[in-house]
Every structure is written in structure tokens, then in C-alpha cells.
N, C-alpha and C positions, 0 to 999 in steps of 0.2 A: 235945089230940091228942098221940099220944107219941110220942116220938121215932121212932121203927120205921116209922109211918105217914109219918113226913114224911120218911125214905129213902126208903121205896117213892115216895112220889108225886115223889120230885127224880130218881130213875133214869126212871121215864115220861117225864118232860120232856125230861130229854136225849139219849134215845133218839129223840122224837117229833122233838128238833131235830136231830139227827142226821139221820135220815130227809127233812128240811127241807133241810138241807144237799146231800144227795146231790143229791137234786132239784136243786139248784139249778144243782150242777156238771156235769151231764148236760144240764139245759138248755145251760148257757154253752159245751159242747163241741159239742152239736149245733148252736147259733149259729153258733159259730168254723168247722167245717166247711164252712156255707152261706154263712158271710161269704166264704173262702178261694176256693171253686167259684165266687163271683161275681165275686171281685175277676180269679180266670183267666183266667175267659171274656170280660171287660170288657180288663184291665191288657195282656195276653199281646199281643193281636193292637197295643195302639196303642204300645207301645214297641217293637213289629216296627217297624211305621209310621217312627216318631221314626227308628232306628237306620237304616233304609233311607234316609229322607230325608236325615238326617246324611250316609251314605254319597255319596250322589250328589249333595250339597252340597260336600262335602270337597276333590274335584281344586279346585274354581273358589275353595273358601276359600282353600285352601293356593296359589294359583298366583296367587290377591290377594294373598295376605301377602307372597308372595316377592318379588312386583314390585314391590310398593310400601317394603318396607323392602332391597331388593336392595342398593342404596349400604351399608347398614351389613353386611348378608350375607356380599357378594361383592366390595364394591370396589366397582363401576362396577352402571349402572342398565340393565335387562336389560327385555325385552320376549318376550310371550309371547303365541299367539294362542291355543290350546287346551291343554289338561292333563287326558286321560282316564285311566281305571283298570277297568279287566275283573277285575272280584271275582272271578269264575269261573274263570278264566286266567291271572289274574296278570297282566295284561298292560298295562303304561304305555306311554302316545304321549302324544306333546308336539308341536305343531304350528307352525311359525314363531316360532320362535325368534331373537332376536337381542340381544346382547354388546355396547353401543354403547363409543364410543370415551371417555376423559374428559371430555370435552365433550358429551357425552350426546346427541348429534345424528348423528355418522358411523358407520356400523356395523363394531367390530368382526370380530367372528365370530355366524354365525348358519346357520341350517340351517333345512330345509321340515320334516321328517319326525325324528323317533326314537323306536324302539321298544324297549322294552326288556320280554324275557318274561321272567317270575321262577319259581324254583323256591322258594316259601314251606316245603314241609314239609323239605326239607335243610337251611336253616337250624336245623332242628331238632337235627340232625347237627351242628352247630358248621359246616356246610360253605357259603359263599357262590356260590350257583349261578345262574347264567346262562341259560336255554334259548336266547335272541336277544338280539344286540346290532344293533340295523339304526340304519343314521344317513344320510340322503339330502338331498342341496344343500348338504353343509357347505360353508360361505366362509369363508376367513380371509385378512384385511390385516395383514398386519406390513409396518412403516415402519420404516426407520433414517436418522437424521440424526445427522451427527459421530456418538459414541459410543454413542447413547441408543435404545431401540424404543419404541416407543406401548405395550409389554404394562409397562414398568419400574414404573410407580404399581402394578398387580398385583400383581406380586413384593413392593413395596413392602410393601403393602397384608395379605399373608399370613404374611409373613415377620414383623411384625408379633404375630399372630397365636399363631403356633410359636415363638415366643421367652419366651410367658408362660411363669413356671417353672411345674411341676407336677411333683407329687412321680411318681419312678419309678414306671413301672407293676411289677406281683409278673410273675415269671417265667411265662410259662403257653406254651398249645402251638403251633405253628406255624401260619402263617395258609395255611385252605385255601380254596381258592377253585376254580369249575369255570364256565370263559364256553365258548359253543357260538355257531356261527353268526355270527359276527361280521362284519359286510360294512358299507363304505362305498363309496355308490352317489354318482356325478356330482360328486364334492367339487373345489372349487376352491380356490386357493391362487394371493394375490399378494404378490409381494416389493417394495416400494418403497423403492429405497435411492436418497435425497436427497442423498445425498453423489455422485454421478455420475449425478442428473438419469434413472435407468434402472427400468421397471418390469420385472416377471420373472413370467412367469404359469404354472400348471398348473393343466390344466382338465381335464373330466372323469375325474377321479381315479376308478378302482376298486376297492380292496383285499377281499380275500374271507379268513377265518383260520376256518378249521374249528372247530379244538378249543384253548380253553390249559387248563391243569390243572394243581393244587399237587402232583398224583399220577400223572400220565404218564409212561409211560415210552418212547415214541414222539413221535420227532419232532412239532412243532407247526411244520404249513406256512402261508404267507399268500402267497397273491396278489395283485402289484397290478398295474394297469398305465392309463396314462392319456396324452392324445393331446397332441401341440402345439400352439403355434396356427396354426405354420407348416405344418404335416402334419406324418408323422413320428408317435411313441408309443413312450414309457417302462412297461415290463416289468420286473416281477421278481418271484422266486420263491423266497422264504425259511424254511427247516426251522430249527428252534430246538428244541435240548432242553432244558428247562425245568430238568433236576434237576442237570446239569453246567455250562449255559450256552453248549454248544458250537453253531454253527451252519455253515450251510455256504447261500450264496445266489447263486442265478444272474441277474445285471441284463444284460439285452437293452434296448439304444437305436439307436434309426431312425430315420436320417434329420432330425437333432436340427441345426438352423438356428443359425449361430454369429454370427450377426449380433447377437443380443441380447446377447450379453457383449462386444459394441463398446465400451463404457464403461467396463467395467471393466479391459481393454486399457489402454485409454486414459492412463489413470492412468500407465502405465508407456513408453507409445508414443507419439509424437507421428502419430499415423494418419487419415485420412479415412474406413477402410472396415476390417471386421474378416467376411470371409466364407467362409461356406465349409459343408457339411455333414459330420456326425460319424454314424457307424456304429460300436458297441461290443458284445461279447459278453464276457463277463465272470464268473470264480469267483470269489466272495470268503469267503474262510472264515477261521474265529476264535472267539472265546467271549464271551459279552454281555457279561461281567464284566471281560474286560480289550480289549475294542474295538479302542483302539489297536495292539495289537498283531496287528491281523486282516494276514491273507495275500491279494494280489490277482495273478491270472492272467487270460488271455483275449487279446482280438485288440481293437484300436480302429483304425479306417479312417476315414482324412477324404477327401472328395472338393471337388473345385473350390476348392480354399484358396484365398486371392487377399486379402491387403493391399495399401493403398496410403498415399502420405502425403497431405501434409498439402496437395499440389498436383495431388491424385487420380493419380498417377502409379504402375502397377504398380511394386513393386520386390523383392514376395516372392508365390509361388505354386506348386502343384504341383496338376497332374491329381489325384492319388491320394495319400497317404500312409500306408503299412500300417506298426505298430507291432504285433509279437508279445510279449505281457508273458510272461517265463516266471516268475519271481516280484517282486513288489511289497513288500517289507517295508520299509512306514517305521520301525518300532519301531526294528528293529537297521540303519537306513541301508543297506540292499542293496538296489539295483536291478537286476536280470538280465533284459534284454532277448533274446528268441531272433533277431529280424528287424524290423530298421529299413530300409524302403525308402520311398522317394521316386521317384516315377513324373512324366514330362515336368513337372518342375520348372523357375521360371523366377527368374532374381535377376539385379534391376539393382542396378550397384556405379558410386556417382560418390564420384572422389575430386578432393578439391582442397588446396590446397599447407597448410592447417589441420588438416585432417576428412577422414570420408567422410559419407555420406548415412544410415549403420547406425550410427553413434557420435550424428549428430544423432538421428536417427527415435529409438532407444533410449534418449536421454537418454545417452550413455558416455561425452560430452564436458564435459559439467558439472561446474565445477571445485565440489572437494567441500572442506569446513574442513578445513586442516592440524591443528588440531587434531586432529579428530577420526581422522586418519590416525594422529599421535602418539599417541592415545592406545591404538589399538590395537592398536600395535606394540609398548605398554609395557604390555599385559593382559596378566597371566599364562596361559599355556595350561590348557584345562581339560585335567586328567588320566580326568577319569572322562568323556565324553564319545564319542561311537560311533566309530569310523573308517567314514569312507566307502567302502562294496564299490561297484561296477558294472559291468556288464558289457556288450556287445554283441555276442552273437555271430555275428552277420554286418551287415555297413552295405555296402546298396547303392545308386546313384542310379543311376538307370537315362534318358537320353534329355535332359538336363539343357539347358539353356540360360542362357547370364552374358552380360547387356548391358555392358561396361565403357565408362565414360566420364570424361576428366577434362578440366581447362581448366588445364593446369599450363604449358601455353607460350604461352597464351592464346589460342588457340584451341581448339574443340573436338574433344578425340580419342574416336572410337567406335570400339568393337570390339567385335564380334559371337562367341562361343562359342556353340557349339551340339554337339548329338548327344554330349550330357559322358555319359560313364559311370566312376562310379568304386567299384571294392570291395572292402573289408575285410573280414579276418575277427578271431574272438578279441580283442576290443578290451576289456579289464579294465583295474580299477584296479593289478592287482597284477601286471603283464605289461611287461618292461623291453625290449619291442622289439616293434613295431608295424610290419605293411608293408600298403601303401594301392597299388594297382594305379589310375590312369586311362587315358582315352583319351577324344577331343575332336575337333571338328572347329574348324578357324579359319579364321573369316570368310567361310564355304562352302565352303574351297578346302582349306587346307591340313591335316596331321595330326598330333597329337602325342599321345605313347605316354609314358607316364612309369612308375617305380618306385618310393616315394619309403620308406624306411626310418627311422626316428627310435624315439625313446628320449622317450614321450611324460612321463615327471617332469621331463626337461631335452632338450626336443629343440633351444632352441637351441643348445648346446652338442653333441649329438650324435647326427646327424641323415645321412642317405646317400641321394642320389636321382641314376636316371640319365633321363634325358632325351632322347627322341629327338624331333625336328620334322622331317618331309618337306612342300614344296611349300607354303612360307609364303610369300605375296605380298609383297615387299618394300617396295612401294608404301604397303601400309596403312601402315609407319611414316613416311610420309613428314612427316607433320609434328612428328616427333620432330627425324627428322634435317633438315630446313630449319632448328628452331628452335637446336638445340646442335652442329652440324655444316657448316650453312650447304648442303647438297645436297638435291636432289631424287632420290629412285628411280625414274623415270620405267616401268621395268619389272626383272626379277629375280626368281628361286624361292630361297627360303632352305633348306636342311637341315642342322639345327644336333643334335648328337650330346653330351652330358655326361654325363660320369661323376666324380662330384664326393660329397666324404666332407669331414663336419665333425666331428673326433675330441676330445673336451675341448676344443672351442673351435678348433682350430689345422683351416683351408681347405687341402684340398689339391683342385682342382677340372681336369679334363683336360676343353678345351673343342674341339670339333672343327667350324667353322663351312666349309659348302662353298655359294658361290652360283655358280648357274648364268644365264648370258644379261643379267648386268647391266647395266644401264644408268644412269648417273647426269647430272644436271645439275645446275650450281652455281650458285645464286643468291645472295641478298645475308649477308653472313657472319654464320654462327652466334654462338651464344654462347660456343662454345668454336673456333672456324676450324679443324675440322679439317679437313685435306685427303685427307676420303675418298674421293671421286672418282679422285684421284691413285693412289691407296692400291691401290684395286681396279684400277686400270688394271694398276699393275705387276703385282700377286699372276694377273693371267688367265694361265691357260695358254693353249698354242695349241686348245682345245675349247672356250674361251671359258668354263672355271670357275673362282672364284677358290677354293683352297684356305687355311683360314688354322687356325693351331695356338691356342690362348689358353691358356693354364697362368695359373689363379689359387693365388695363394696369402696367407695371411692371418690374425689372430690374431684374433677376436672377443673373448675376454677381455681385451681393450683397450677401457675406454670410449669411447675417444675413434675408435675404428676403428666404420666402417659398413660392411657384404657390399654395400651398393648401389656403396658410393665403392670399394670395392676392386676391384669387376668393372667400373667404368666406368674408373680409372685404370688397371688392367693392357689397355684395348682401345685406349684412347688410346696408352698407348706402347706397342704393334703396330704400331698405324698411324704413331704418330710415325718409329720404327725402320724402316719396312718409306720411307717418305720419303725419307727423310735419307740411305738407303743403297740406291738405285737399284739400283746396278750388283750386286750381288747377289741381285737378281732376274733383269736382266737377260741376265746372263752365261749364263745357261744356255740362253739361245737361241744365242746364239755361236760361245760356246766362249770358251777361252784365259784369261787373267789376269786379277781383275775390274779392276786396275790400271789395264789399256788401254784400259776404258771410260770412266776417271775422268780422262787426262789424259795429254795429246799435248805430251813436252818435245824443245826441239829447241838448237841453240848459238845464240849471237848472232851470227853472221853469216851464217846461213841463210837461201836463199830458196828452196829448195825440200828438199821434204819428201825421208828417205832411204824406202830400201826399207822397213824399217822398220812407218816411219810413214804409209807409205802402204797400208802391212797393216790399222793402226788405222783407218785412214780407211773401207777396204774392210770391214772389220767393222761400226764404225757405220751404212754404208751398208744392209750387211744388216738390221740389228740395226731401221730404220727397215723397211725392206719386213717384215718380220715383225711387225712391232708398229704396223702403221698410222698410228693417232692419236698414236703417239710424237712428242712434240718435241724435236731435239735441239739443242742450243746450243754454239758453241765458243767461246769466251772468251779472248782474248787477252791475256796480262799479260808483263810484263820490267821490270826494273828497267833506267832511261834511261840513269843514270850509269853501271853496268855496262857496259849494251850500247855506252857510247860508248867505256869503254876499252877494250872491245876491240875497236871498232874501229880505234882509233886505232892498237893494235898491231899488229893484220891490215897495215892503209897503213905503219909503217914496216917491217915482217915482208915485205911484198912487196918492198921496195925493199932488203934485205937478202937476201932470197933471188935476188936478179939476180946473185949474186953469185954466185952456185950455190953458194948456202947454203941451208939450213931452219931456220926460226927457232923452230921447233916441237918442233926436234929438239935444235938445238944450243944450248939456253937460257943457257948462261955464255955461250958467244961474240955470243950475241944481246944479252945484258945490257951485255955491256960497249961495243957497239957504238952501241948509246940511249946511253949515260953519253959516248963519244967524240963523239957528234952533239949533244947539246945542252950539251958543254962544262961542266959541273958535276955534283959525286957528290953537290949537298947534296938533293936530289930524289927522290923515291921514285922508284921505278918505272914508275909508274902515270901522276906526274903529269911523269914526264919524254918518256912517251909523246906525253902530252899537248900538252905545249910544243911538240914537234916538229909536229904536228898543227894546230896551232890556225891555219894559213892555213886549213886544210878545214872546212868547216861541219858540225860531223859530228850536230848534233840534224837535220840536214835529211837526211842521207845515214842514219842511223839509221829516220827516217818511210817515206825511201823504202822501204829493205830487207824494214821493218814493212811495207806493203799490197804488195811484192811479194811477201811469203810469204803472207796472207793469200788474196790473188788466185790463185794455185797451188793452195792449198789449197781454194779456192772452185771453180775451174775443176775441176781434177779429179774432185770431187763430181760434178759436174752433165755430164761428159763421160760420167762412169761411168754416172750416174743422171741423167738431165733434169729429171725430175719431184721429184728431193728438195727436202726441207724443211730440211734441216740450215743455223743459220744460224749466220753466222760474225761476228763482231761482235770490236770490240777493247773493250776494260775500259778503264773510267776513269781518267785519267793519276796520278789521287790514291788510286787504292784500294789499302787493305793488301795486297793482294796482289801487287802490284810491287815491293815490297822485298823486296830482295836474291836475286830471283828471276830463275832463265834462262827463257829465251823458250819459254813453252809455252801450250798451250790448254785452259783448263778445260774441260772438258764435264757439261755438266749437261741434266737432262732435265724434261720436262714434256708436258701436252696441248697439241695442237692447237687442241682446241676449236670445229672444223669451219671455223677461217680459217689461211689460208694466212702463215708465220711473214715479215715484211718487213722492211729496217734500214732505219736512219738513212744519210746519206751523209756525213756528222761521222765516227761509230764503223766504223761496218763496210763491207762489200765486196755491191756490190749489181751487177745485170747494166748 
């Protein structure tokens, strides 16, 4: 066979296999096709099946996995009763939920219901979107003891977490985010702070927030508002611009029970009771980003205030308390009040010779470490630090009432103030002169009216008030003055007038004290015996008022000087002064010299009184019927040895003038005639009188002459006057006041005292 032949028949064959070939691939494609069609129609619908199954497998996997590994998740071990998902809507709920506490037994935080609708295709967008945020029965417990909360392992726990380093993320674009519908339904909220033994609840919580957006440009509002337990509900209504931060929100509270912050009072008060209801309406506006420096306005009204201490005893309250904020800035320290009033207010004030009751109650009396005084007296001042603004610009008390009590003389003084009204205006930090207007009623009866002006950075120092009181009961102080006076007020109206200026310290104070219809009784001696009784007796005019002048004056820039001791030391010497010097009272009932009042001199050898002194006698007489209760006393004094020598010269004076001579007149021819009768020149005068004398008894003719001028002097009185009281009494044979003294009558004055004045029959001249 030649070659040629076995081409041909090698191209047949490959052609034939060729043809083999194709066949075959056309079978294996028509295969592949009807394997494909079958694997469709079998594969398609059962991993439908599988992915569905998965899907409504998926919430109950994932809400097993969470609770069961939640400790490592989340911190703390979590509890969950449902976990659905709406493919169709987007829509998650989660159903009893709860957040238990470290101990995996007490619930945290937990909630019935949340819903959450999602927007899946704006994700797409870069954009995280929200259609519904619904959250209903949220509860949350936070605890505090000492320092610490139950959430602290949390924080712990995350911070943790956010501390791994990781490398920077690359710059990229801002997060946008868009939540709608936002509302929390019934939420409750308790505070337990173990440190004051107090729980703190909000219950029924509502908040409602329409829209937040990374791209709004309209305010985003939220409403919330939720009830008390007491009655009562917290309101508020907050606009927030998301792109600047700025907000401006209105909080309305009613009717807000203040008993529950009793405790935390406490702290600071020594109290029994902290009550009272709070009424607020309130703007607070600011920017989220710097909070602190937010601005607050509005009104806050408390009604029925009422503390007591620690022996339930009222000692602070008011009906009403209205506060007008006009702005509130803590950032830069300015408080500016428009109207601070205080409606039938009540405050009891006990003071005792330590304290008062408001230094105890407050704690103001607790001695504090010297150190800690030193130490910041030796702190440098901050320079960068705010000044404090304030302001008020009107302070009124309107209806006021002050229980005063103290036990300073050891008993109990009360005094009743009532119907106080007092008010100010323009009260700033930056204002160097303040005037405070009251007015008062005392102890039902009486009225005072004040002005009271000061310089409040140093008002001790410089301070002005004038003072008026009509129709003070004098009585009420009675147990002042029993105790430091030794008197009773038995009755009296006091109206006491000051105008009194405290200039850099230096008192100049013009006191004008008028009592009408007083009446005093003197019982067992004060602490200081003053003799005010007496005092008022003399100061009565004939209308039965006593007028009296006070001029204080005094330097307060003296440590050692006190405004109490200088107004009680300048009234003591009034009264001392106005004592001691009778008859300058007296006299102007009279008339004439006060001289005459004070003292009846007469010679030693008188027994009866001249014209004279029978003037003075007719004066006192008056000077008694005008002045009722006056006591008057005459007091007899001479010096004996005196009175004896002249007597003695009187008896040889007599028996020289038989001679028709005067011995009175003709004193040389009288002297030499003594010297001729007792025969020696070595003798004075005096005692040569004497010699001549000394057969006469002259201390007995002396006595005599003594109770016949008395008896004269007694008689006449009572010839003139039956009924006087005037007594006449002779002074002690020893008293200073006999030397070297002529024969005269002291007069001194005094009460009555509703008994009839009697002598001895030793001293004086009796019927």
C-alpha cells in the first residue's frame, strides 16, 4: 500500500473521530443543561427553606448567645424574655429585659418592651437611621454608699475595654445619624443613697423627642413629664439645635413634696421635720457643649414651709415664699433676684447666755480646728477666681411673726412679735448703702416703726437707724427689771424715739424715752440695785409722764467696748444722776433755789426757825402735796463742841450786855472782859469762855435747845399741814456730818411706799 493510500485513509479516521468527538460534546452539554434544570428545581426552593429557617432561628440564637456569654459581653449577666425581628419592616422588640446587679440576683436596670424600627436601605447612604425608638417600663436602681454607685464594676468594666490601644482610625466623614419617634413610656427611676438612710423615686416617667438629626436645621424638641409619689408632676420641654448646641428649655414642677430631701438636710441641720411644697416655672437656656455655663430665670413658690428641731418644736416657717429669678448664672457668680417675698412667716428665736437655738439647729456653734482657720488665713488669694455679683431687687416680709425667748435671768422670758413687715429695695453686691424700712406689732399691744440704714461691707462700723416705739407694755419686761434692777412694772406705756448714727465706729445716739401712768414695785434687790422706782418717781411730771433724755455715746473700734454695755452704762448713770440729785427735779414744782430744797441752816443758839426758814419749810410742805408719795426727811447735824461754845458765850455775852453793852457788837471790849473774869491771858478765847461756864451743864442745855428747835420745826409743819409726812429725826451723835458743822437740817427724799413715815423716840420728834 503506498503511501498516498495510507493519507487518505489517516485523514478518514480523523475526521470520523472528529465527528465522535463533537457527538460527544453535545451530548455532555445537553447533560449539563438537564443536570442544571434539575439541580433548580430540586436546590432553589430547599436553601429558600434552610435561609428562612436560619432566619427565624436567628433572634432565639443570638439572644442565647448574648445571655449566656453576657458577663464577658457586657459586664454583668443580663436576662432576656423575647428577641423578635420583622424582615419585612425592619422592626426589633425585645421583651423583659433585665441588667441584674453584680451579684447577679438584684435587678439593675430592666424594661417590659423596646422597639426599635430601622431604616436598612439608608444605611446604604452612609446614613444611620432610626424610624422608632419606643422603650416602655424602663427601671433603673442606682445606689450610693460613701463614694461608690453599683454601676462603678461597669465603668470599670468598659473602660477597660477602650483603653486597648488601636491604631488611629484614617480621617473620613462625619457621623450621620437620623432617630424619629423617640418616646419613653412609664419609666421609673430610683435613687438610694445609703449614706442618709433616703430613697428618691420617679415614677411614671414620659419623654416624647420627635426628630434628632446630624443634618437639621430646626430645633429638636423633647417632652417629658412624670408624676410624684406624693402627687404633684415634673414637666419639661426642651428645644436643642443639634448643629450649634444651643438650647433653650422650659421645666414646670407641681406641687413637689420636700419631705423626701429630709435627709439630706439633715446633714447640715440638726431637724425633726423638713416640709413644705415647691411650685417652679422655669427658662433655662445655654448650649450642650458648655452646660455649665447655662442661664436660669423663672419663678419658684414654696408653700406651707415648716421645720422643726430635734424636740419637734416649730422654729422656721412661712405660708408662702415667692422667689422671682431674673437671671441665675453660676458660671460667672451672678445671682439677680427680681422679688423675694416671705408671706405670714414664723421664727422662734431662743437665746441663752452660750448660743442661740439657730447656731445649735445649724451646727454655727461647733468649734472648728484652729488650724484649719490658720491655715486659711495663710492661703493665698486666688486671683483668677469670679467676684461675686447679687442682687435683690426688692426683699419684702409681709405678716411676719418672732416667738423670742431666753432664760438669761433664769427664768423664762417670752416675747411675742407679730404683724412684722419689712422692705427693701436694690440690695447688690456693689451698693454702699442699703435702707430696710419695718414695722411690728409688740406683744399685741404695742408699735414700732423703724429705719434702719447701714453700709452692708461694714455695717458694723457704719450703720444709721431711727426708731420709733408707741404703747409698749412695760410690764412684759418685768422680769428683766426684777432681775438687774430689783423692781416690778406693775403697769406703764412705753414710747421710746432714737435717732442714733454709728460713723467709722464712733456712737452718737439721741435717746428720747417717754412713759406714761407708771407704776413700779420694789421687790428683793437686783443684780445691779438700781433705784428705778425712785428714779421715775422724781422724772413724773404733774400728767403723770416721765420724760427722760439718753445721749449714748461710744467708740466700737475698741475691743474691749460693747454697744450692749455702753447703752446699759449711760441709763444707769441717768438714773444714778437723776437720784443723787433730787432737788433738781424737784424744784420746778416750787420754785426758788434748789439749795432750799437740799438744806435748812440755822446758828447755834436757835430755837426757832426765822422768816426765812420758815419759807423753806412752807416750800417743802408744798413740794409734799404736789408729789404725794414723796418722802421727805429732815436730818439734824451740829457739831456739840461748837454748839457748846457758843453757847457758853451767849451766857457770859448775856451777862455783859446788863451792862448795856453788846457783846456782838463790841468784840474787843467783850474780849477783854472774858480775860478780866477768868483772870489769866494764857487761854484762848474759847476756852476761857469755857472756864467761866463750866458751873453750867451746857451738853444738857445744848440737848435742850437741840428738841426745842426740832419741836418748832415739827409743830409748825403739822399746824400748817396735819396730815404731812415730813419727818424730822436728829443724825447720829458720831456721823461725819457734825463736824465742824452749824446747826442745820439735811433734807433728803425718798417713797413712801404706801406706810406712813414714824421715828424713834431716841432720835427724833414724835407727837
Amino acid at each position: 500500500m503506498s503511501l498516498k493510500h495510507l493519507e487518505i485513509i489517516s485523514l478518514e479516521n480523523l475526521w470520523g473521530l472528529h465527528n465522535i468527538m463533537s457527538e460527544l460534546l453535545i451530548f455532555k452539554t445537553r447533560l449539563l443543561h438537564a443536570m442544571k434544570r434539575k439541580i433548580l428545581r430540586i436546590g432553589i426552593p430547599s436553601l429558600s427553606f434552610i435561609i428562612i429557617i436560619l432566619m427565624i432561628w436567628a433572634p432565639g440564637l443570638i439572644k442565647n448567645y448574648v445571655v449566656k456569654n453576657s458577663p464577658e459581653l457586657l459586664g454583668r449577666q443580663i436576662a432576656l424574655g423575647k428577641l423578635k425581628y420583622n424582615y419585612f419592616t425592619s422592626t426589633l422588640k425585645a421583651y423583659n429585659f433585665k441588667l441584674f446587679e453584680a451579684n447577679g440576683q438584684d435587678e439593675f436596670i430592666s424594661f417590659d418592651t423596646l422597639i426599635l424600627n430601622l431604616e436598612p436601605i439608608k444605611y446604604f447612604q452612609d446614613v444611620k437611621a432610626i424610624e422608632q425608638f419606643y422603650i416602655k417600663g424602663l427601671t433603673s436602681r442606682v445606689i450610693m454608699k460613701d463614694s461608690t454607685f453599683n454601676f462603678d464594676d461597669l465603668i470599670e468594666f468598659h473602660s477597660k475595654e477602650d483603653s486597648v490601644s488601636v491604631e488611629a482610625p484614617l480621617e473620613k466623614d462625619a457621623f450621620k445619624y437620623a432617630i424619629s419617634n423617640i418616646e419613653f413610656r412609664e419609666s421609673n427611676f430610683y435613687f438610694d443613697n445609703r449614706n442618709v438612710d433616703k430613697l428618691t423615686q420617679i415614677q411614671n416617667l414620659d419623654l416624647a423627642v420627635p426628630f434628632i438629626g446630624w443634618d437639621q436645621e430646626e430645633k429638636t424638641s423633647a417632652d417629658v413629664k412624670f408624676n410624684f409619689k406624693n402627687g404633684g408632676f415634673f414637666q419639661s420641654t426642651v428645644n436643642v439645635n443639634p448643629n450649634g448646641g444651643n438650647y433653650d428649655a422650659i421645666v414646670v414642677i407641681n406641687r413637689l413634696n420636700l419631705d423626701p430631701f429630709y435627709k439630706y438636710v439633715q446633714e447640715y441641720a440638726d431637724i425633726n421635720s423638713f416640709n413644705g411644697s415647691l411650685d417652679a416655672n422655669l427658662l433655662i437656656e445655654g448650649n450642650t457643649y458648655e452646660g455649665i455655663k447655662s442661664l436660669v430665670s423663672g419663678k419658684v413658690e414654696v408653700s406651707d414651709f415648716e421645720m422643726t428641731d430635734l424636740n419637734n418644736k416649730k422654729f422656721l416657717g412661712a405660708e408662702t415664699i415667692i422667689c422671682e429669678l431674673d437671671t441665675i448664672d453660676y458660671y460667672n457668680s451672678n445671682y439677680q433676684i427680681g422679688r423675694l417675698e416671705a408671706r405670714e412667716s414664723y421664727t422662734f428665736f431662743q437665746l441663752d447666755t452660750m448660743s442661740n437655738n439657730f447656731f445649735r439647729i445649724f451646727k454655727l456653734d461647733e468649734i472648728s480646728d484652729p488650724s484649719d482657720a490658720e491655715s486659711a488665713v495663710n492661703e493665698p488669694n486666688d486671683t483668677t477666681s469670679v467676684t461675686l455679683s447679687y442682687g435683690i431687687a426688692n426683699l419684702v416680709l409681709t405678716n411676719g411673726i418672732l416667738d423670742y425667748t431666753d432664760n438669761l435671768t433664769g427664768q423664762p422670758f417670752n416675747y411675742h412679735l407679730s404683724a412684722i413687715k419689712i422692705d427693701s429695695k436694690d440690695i447688690t453686691n456693689s451698693v454702699d448703702w442699703l435702707t430696710i424700712n419695718s414695722t411690728m406689732l409688740l406683744n399685741n399691744r404695742g408699735n414700732l416703726v423703724a429705719e434702719v440704714g447701714l453700709n452692708p461691707n461694714d455695717y458694723y462700723h457704719n450703720i444709721n437707724f431711727d426708731i420709733s416705739i408707741e404703747k409698749f407694755l412695760l410690764p412684759d419686761l418685768n422680769i428683766y427689771t426684777n432681775y438687774y434692777m430689783g423692781h416690778s412694772i406693775l403697769e406703764g406705756d412705753m414710747y421710746y424715739y432714737s435717732k442714733s448714727k454709728i460713723t467709722n465706729g464712733l456712737i452718737n445716739s439721741q435717746n428720747s424715752l417717754l412713759v406714761k401712768n407708771a407704776e413700779l414695785e420694789t421687790v428683793d434687790a437686783g443684780l445691779y440695785s438700781l433705784p428705778l422706782k425712785f428714779a421715775f418717781f422724781l422724772l413724773t411730771d404733774k400728767n403723770g409722764d416721765v420724760n427722760l433724755e439718753i445721749p449714748v455715746q461710744g467708740d466700737v473700734n475698741d475691743p474691749a467696748v460693747d454697744v450692749g454695755t455702753i447703752v446699759w452704762n449711760t441709763f444707769k448713770n441717768v438714773i444714778g444722776k437723776t437720784v443723787a440729785a433730787p432737788v433738781n427735779f424737784l424744784v420746778g414744782l416750787v420754785g426758788g433755789d434748789p439749795k432750799e430744797l437740799e438744806e435748812l441752816t440755822l446758828s447755834y443758839t436757835d430755837t426757832i426757825p426765822s422768816s426765812k426758814q420758815y419759807s423753806q419749810l412752807d416750800k417743802l410742805l408744798d413740794l409734799e402735796q404736789k408729789k404725794e408719795e414723796l418722802a421727805i426727811t429732815m436730818t439734824y447735824y451740829v457739831d456739840a463742841n461748837l454748839q457748846k461754845e457758843a453757847l457758853a458765850k451767849e451766857l457770859v455775852g448775856q451777862d455783859f450786855n446788863n451792862k448795856r453793852r453788846n457783846y456782838l457788837k463790841d468784840e474787843a471790849k467783850f474780849k477783854d472782859y472774858v480775860y478780866k473774869k477768868v483772870k489769866t491771858d494764857s487761854l484762848s478765847f474759847n476756852k476761857a469762855l469755857l472756864e467761866l461756864t463750866k458751873e453750867v451743864n451746857l451738853d444738857s442745855l445744848c440737848t435742850v435747845k437741840n428738841r426745842r428747835l426740832l419741836e418748832h420745826i415739827d409743830t409748825y409743819l403739822k399746824l400748817e399741814r396735819p396730815d404731812t409726812n415730813i419727818l424730822i429725826t436728829m443724825g447720829e451723835l458720831d456721823a461725819p456730818e457734825n463736824v465742824g458743822s452749824y446747826p442745820k437740817f439735811m433734807i433728803t427724799y425718798g417713797m413712801v411706799d404706801g406706810q406712813v413715815n414714824s421715828v424713834s423716840s431716841d432720835n427724833s420728834i414724835s407727837d
